[in-house]
N, C-alpha and C positions, 0 to 999 in steps of 0.2 A: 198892874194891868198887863195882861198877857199879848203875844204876840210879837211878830221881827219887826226891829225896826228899819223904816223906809224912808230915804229923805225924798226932800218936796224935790230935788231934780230926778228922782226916780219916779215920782206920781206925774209930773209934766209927762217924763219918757212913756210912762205905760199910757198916759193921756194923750200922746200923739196920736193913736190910731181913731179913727172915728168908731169902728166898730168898736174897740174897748170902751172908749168912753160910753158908747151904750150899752154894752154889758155891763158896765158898773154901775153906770145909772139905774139901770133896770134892777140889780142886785140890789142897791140900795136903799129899794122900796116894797121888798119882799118880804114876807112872812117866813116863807116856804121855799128849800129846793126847788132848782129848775133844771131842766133839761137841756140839752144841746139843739134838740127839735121846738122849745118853746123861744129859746134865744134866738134860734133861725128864722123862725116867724115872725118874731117881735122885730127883729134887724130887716125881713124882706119886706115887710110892710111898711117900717120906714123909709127905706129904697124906695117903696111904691111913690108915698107922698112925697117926696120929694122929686121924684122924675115923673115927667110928661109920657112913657109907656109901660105898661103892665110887664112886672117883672117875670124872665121865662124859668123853665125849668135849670135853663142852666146857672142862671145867676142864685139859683137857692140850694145851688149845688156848690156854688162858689164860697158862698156865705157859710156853708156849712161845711165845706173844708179848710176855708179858711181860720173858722171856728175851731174846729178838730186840730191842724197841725200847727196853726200860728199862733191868734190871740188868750186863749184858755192856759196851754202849757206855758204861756209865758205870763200872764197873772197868777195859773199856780207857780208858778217860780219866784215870784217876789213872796208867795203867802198870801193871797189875798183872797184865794179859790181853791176850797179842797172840788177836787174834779178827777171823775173814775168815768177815764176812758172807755171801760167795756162797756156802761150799761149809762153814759151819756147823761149820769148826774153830776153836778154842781151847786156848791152854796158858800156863801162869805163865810171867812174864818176870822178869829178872834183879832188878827191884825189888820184884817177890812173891816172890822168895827172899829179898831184903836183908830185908825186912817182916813174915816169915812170922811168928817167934817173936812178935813183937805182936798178929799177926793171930790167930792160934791161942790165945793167951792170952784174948785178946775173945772170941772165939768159945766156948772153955769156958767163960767164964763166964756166958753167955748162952743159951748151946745146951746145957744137960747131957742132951740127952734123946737127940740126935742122936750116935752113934759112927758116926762114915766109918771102918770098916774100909782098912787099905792092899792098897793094889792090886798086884794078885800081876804083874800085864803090865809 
């Protein structure tokens, strides 16, 4: 089975952020490549529902550099996300599949709020 290996105190670390935990969630119900711009929608709409005011332009500017400099380069950096800066794709790699059933496990146990429906694409 191909891929780096990652121990479970590095999936709790990369699981601390709330936004990773939902990029991985989301990741791990996909078909298909996703974008930086689909990632930032899918995270400002969860923002939405869970706060009491409609998120502004700036917070989806937040989400989406926060995206860009913090959370993505540092999931590519365990292996988990091949991710090309220029043109703002991303998709799991063989070590986010070897991963996933741990990943997912963290994840519900920390996100029950959040259901990633799988993606019909």
């Amino acid at each position: 089975m191909g891929g780096t290996r990652i121990t479970v105190d590095t999936i709790f670390e990369l699981c601390r952020s709330r936004h990773r935990r939902l990029v991985l969630a989301k990741l791990s119900n996909r078909s298909r490549p996703m974008t930086v711009d689909e990632l930032t929608a899918v995270l400002v709409e969860h923002e939405r529902t869970q706060s009491t005011h409609p998120p502004s332009m700036t917070e989806s500017d937040y989400v989406s550099l926060s995206l860009h400099h913090v959370h993505l380069p540092k999931l590519a950096a365990h292996d988990l996300i091949e991710y090309e800066c220029t043109d703002g794709h991303l998709e799991p790699t063989a070590t986010f599949e070897q991963h996933k059933s741990k990943i997912t496990a963290v994840i519900d146990a920390t996100e029950s709020t959040f259901d990633a429906p799988p993606d019909s694409s």
